[in-house]
N, C-alpha and C positions, 0 to 999 in steps of 0.2 A: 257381407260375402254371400254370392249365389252360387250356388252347387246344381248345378243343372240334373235333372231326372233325365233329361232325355233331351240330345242336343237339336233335333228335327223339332219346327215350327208345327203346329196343327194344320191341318191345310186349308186354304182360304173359303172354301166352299162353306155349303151351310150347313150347321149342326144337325144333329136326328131330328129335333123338332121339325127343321124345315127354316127356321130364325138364323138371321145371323148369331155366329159364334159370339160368347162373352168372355170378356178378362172378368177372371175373380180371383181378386185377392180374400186368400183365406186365412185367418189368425187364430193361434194357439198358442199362447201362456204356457204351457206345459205340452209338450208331444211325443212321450213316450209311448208307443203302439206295445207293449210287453207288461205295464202296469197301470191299469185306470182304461174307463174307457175313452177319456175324451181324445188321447192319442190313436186309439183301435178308429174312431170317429172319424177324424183325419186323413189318416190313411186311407179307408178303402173309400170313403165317399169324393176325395180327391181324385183316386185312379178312376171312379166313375162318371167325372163328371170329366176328365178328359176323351175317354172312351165317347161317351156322347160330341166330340169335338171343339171343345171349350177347352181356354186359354188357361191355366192355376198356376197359381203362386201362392204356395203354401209361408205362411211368414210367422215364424216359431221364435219361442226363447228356451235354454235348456229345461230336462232333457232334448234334445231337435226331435222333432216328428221323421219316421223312418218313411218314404216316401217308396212305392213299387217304381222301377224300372220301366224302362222300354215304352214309356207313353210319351206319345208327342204332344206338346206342351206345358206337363208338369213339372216344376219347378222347387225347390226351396232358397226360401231367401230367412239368413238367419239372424235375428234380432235378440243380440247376444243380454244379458241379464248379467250381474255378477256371480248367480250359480251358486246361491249362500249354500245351496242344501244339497249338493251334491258329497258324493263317496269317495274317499275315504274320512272327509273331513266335514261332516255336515253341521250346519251356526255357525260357521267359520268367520272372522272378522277379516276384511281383504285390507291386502298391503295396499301401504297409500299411492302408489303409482297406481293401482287398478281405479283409481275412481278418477271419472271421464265426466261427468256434472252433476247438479243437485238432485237429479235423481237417483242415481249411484247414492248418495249420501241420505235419500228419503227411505231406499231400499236399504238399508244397514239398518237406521235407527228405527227404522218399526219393529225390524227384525229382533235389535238389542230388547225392547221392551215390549216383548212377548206375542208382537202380531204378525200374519202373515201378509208379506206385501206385493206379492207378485200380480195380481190383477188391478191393482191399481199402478204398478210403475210400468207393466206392459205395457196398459193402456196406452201411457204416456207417449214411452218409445215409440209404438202403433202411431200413435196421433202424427208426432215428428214425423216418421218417414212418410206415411202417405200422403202428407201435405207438399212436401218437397217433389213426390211424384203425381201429384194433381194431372188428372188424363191420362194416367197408365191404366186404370180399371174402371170396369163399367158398372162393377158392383163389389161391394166389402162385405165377408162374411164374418163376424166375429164368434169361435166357439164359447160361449159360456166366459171372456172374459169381465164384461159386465164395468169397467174401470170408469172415471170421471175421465179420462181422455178419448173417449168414444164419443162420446156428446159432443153436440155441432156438427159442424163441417168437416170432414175428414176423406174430401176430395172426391165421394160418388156414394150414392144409396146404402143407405147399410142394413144389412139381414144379422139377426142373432139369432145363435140357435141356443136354447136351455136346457139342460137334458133334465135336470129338475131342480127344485130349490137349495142351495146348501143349509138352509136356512133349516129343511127335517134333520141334515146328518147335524147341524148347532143343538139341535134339540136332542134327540137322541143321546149327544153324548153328553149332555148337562143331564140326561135322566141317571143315567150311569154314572155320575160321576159320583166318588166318596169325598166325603171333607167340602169345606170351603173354597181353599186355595186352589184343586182340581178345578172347583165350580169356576174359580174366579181365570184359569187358565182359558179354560176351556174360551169364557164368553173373551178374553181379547185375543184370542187367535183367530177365532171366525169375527173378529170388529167389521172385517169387510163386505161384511155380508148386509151393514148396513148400506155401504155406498152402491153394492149390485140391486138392495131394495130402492134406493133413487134412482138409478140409473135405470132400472127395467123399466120402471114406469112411463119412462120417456120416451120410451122406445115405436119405431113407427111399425115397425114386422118384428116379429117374433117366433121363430119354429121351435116346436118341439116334438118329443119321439114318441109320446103315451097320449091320450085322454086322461089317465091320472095325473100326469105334470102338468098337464093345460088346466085342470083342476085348483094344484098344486101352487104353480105359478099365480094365479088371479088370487088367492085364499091369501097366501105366503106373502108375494111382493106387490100385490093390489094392479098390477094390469092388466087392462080392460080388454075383457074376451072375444073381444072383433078384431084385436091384433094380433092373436095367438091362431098357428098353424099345425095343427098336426101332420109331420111326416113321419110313418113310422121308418126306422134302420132295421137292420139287417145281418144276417150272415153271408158270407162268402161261401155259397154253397157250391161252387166248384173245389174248395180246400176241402170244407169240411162236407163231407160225402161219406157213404158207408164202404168201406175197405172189406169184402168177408177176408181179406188175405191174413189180415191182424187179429189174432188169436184173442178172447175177451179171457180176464184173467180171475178166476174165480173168488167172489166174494169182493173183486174192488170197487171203491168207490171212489169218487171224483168229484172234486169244486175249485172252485177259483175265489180267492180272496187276495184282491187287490192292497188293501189295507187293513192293519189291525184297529180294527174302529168299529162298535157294538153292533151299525150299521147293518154290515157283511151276517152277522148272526152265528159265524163260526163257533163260538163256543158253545152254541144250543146243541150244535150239529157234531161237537164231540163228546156231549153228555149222552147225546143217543146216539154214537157207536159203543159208547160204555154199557147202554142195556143190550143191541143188535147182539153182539158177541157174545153172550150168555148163549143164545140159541145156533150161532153162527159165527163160530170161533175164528175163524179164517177170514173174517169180515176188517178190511184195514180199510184208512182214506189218503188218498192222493190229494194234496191240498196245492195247485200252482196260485203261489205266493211265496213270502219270505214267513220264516222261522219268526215267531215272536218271542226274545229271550225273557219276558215278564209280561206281566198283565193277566187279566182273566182265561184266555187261551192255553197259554204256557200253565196258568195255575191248575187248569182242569184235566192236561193231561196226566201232570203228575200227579193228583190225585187218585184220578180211574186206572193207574198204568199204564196209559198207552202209548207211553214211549216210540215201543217197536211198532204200534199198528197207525200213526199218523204220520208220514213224508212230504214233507216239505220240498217243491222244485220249485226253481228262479232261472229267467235268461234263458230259456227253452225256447228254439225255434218255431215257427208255425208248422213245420212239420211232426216236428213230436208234439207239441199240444195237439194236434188232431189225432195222432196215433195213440196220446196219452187218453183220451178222451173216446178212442174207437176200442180201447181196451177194456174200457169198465164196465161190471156189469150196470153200475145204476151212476147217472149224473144226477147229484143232487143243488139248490140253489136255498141254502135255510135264511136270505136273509130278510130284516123286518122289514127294509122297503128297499126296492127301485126304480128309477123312474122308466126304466126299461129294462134292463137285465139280456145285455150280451150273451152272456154264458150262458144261457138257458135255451136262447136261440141256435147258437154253435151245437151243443150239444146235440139238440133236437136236429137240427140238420144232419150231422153222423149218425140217425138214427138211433142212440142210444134213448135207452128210457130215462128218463126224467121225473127225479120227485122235489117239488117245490113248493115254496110256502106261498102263501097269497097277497105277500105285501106290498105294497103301491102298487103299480103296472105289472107287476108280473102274471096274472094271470090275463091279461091281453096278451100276453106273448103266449103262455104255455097252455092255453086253451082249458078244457073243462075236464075235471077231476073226471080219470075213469073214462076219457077219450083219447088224451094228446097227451097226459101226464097224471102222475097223482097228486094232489093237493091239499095241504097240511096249514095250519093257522102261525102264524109268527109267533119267535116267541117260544115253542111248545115243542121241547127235546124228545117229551113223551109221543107226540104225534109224529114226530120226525122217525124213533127211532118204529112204530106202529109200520109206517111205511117202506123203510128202510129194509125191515122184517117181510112184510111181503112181498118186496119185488125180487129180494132178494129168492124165495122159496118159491118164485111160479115164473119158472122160463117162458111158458104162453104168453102171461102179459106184458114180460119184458119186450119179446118181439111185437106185441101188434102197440102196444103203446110207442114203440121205435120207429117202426111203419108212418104209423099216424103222425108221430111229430115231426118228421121231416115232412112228410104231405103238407100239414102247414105252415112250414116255414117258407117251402119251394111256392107258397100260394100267394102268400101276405109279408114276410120280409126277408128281400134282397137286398142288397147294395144297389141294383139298376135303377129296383121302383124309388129308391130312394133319391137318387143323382136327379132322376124325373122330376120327381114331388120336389126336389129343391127349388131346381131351374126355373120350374114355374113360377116360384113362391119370389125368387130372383127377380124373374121379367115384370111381377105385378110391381115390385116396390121400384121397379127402375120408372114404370110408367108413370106408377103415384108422384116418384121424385119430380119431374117432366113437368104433370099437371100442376104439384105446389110452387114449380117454378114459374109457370106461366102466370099464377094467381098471384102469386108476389113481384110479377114486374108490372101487370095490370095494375095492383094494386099502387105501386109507385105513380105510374103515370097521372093516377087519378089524384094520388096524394101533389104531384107539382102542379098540378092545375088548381089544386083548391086556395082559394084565397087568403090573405095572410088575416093569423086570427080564429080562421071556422077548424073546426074537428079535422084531426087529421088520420085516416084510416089504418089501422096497423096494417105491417110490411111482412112480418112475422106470424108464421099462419100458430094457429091458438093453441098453447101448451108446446111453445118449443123456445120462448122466450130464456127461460132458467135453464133449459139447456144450454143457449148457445153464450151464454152467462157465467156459466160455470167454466165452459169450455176453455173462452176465451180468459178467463182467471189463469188458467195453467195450472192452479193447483185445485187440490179438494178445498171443500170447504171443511172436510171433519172428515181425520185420517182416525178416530181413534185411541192417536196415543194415551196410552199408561205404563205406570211403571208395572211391572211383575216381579212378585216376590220368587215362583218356582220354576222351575225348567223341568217342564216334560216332554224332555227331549227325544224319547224314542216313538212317543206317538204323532208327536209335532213331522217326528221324519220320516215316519211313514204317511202322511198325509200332505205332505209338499212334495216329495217324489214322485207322487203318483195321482 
């Protein structure tokens, strides 16, 4: 089913480059723009690359990616999943009329025994449909699904974008984990994280949004750093803009935690509102996220009391997260790593100050401690809540830190520079496609000429052989399966939501 964004065609002429316009087809596993970034990803760099006069077709599985309005040629086309993880009923086992082929049936039974399966049966579906549309796009973009049905042929050039390994949040949460069976959770849920370590290696372009994920990526999944691109993302710095009309509300604070997962660092950042309010009682935090009813989170408030001083918001439009965010005195980002950090940028584009910790990429985003923000080590509720404490008690620095950090977001990430830097990164792998197709019919011709007997030259240009190997299999070669002794269920469901 297509659901059209916008029923008017792009118009024929040429893109801002000056090039003819491109069909991109763009894929997302997950495309909720309200929880995670890879949905926020979606959205605006889709409405950007229409803007530039390029054809999209966003192609999702639930949540659907929320697509803007009123641009001509944007599109969603939706590539339904069976939605194991959706609300009110999430691990749900589907009635037997819901299942439509063997992959319906590979997506259940990973799911029964404890892994998550959606970038690998997306892939799949992905594979399926754009095969049957061979010549509808001039280029495939896949966000971060990384699946064994990506490899090969999949009817036009493909770009992947990575925003960073999941391979740190795998680690991370086996650091945290108590007990065994947590440990033994933890490693078959992220099982797939071996097939995105195959499958990246393969890969012939690769974007990503930090110097630390280009980093990350080569360290983590071993791919060679002549195929990795940095484009940095962005804020939507026409939403998030400075409002003086919205009154700042004394003493709050603000972050966004997408998921309850060590990751995010939340619980650092509530141990130091526990020391902050000793000096600055009226000191509470605005957390847009979901409540977490257990886990370390939930266990720290009720220890320190702060009940009444931490709020929880979900499903807030983009209007009030900017006004939520144009209210506070200080936007804080405690977590131990990301591979770019959204929120930190948003923030900083509303001009609000900014205090954050230095892990992964964040400090490419939020510039240098005592310029563009203040900066705190991961980790270190003590340094958090130090911070916390000072911006809190010197309005001067709140404003020229706020100044500052919008100056560099309006400098170095937008959504524009971003749809740019894609495009580019697009036309070189369309070209490269072009050139290895020329060298592989060359190569043919020389291969019929050779006489019967002598060497015969490969057709297959070098290291795509096992991809298209794999491809053509239909299946993985190693999904993973195991059995699972526990269900942890409430953290499993905030990390497939989102």
């Amino acid at each position: 089913m297509t659901a059209e964004a916008s029923q008017a065609g792009p118009s024929e002429g040429p893109a801002s480059d000056g090039l003819r316009p491109l069909r991109i087809a763009l894929l997302t596993y997950k495309g909720n723009p309200f929880c995670g970034g890879q949905g926020v990803y979606v959205r605006h760099l889709s409405r950007e690359l229409a803007r530039l006069g390029h054809r999209v077709e966003v192609i999702g599985a639930q949540p659907y990616p929320v697509l803007d309005e009123g641009y001509d040629g944007l599109s969603l086309t939706e590539l339904p999943s069976l939605d194991l993880y959706r609300q009110p009923d999430p691990f749900r086992t589907p009635k037997r009329d819901e299942y439509r082929d063997w992959i319906d049936a590979l997506e259940v039974g990973t799911m029964w025994t404890g892994g998550f399966p959606e970038p690998l049966t997306f892939s799949l579906r992905a594979r399926r449909h754009l095969r049957a549309r061979r010549g509808d796009f001039d280029v495939v973009h896949d966000n971060q699904t990384l699946g064994y049905g990506l490899l090969g042929d999949v009817g036009a050039p493909l770009v992947t974008t990575i925003h960073h390994p999941i391979t740190v949040d795998r680690q991370l949460e086996l650091d945290a984990a108590e007990g065994w069976q947590r440990r033994y959770s933890v490693r078959r849920w992220y099982a797939f994280t071996r097939m995105q370590k195959r499958v990246a290696r393969r890969l012939p372009s690769v974007l990503t949004v930090s110097g630390t994920s280009r980093q990350e990526i080569v360290d983590h999944l071993g791919v060679r750093q002549d195929r990795i691109h940095v484009v940095h993302i962005g804020a939507d710095t026409d939403l998030f803009a400075p409002d003086p009309s919205v009154p700042v509300v004394p003493g709050r604070i603000v972050t966004t935690s997408s998921a309850d997962v060590p990751l995010k660092g939340l619980v650092f950042l509530v141990e130091a509102l526990a020391k902050v309010r000793a000096e600055h009682p009226g000191a509470h935090l605005v957390v847009v996220g979901k409540r977490p009813a257990e886990g370390p989170v939930a266990q720290a408030m009720e220890r320190y009391g702060l009940e009444g001083a931490v709020e929880f918001v979900k499903g807030i439009s983009d209007a009030e997260l900017v006004d939520l965010v144009r209210s506070a005195q200080v936007a804080c980002v405690p977590s131990l790593y990301e591979g770019f950090s959204l929120p930190a940028a948003e923030a900083m584009a509303t001009g609000t100050p900014l205090l954050a910790t230095t892990g992964g990429a964040i400090p490419e985003v939020a510039g240098r401690d005592g310029e563009t923000c203040l900066a705190v080590p991961p980790g270190d509720a003590e340094a958090l809540a130090a911070g916390l404490t000072r911006l809190l008690g010197d309005a001067e620095l709140r404003a020229r830190l706020g100044a500052a950090g919008r100056e560099r977001v309006l400098r170095h990430f937008t959504w524009a520079r971003a749809a740019q830097g894609t495009v580019a990164r697009y036309r070189e792998a369309i070209a490269l496609a072009g050139r290895d197709a020329a060298d592989t019919r060359a190569a043919g011709t020389v291969r019929r000429r050779s006489a019967a007997g002598h060497d015969r030259p490969a057709t297959t240009p070098p290291g795509r052989s096992a991809a298209l190997a794999d491809a053509a299999a239909g299946t993985p070669a190693d999904t993973g399966a195991v059995s699972v002794t526990t269900a942890e269920t409430s953290d499993r469901e905030s990390r497939a939501t989102c």
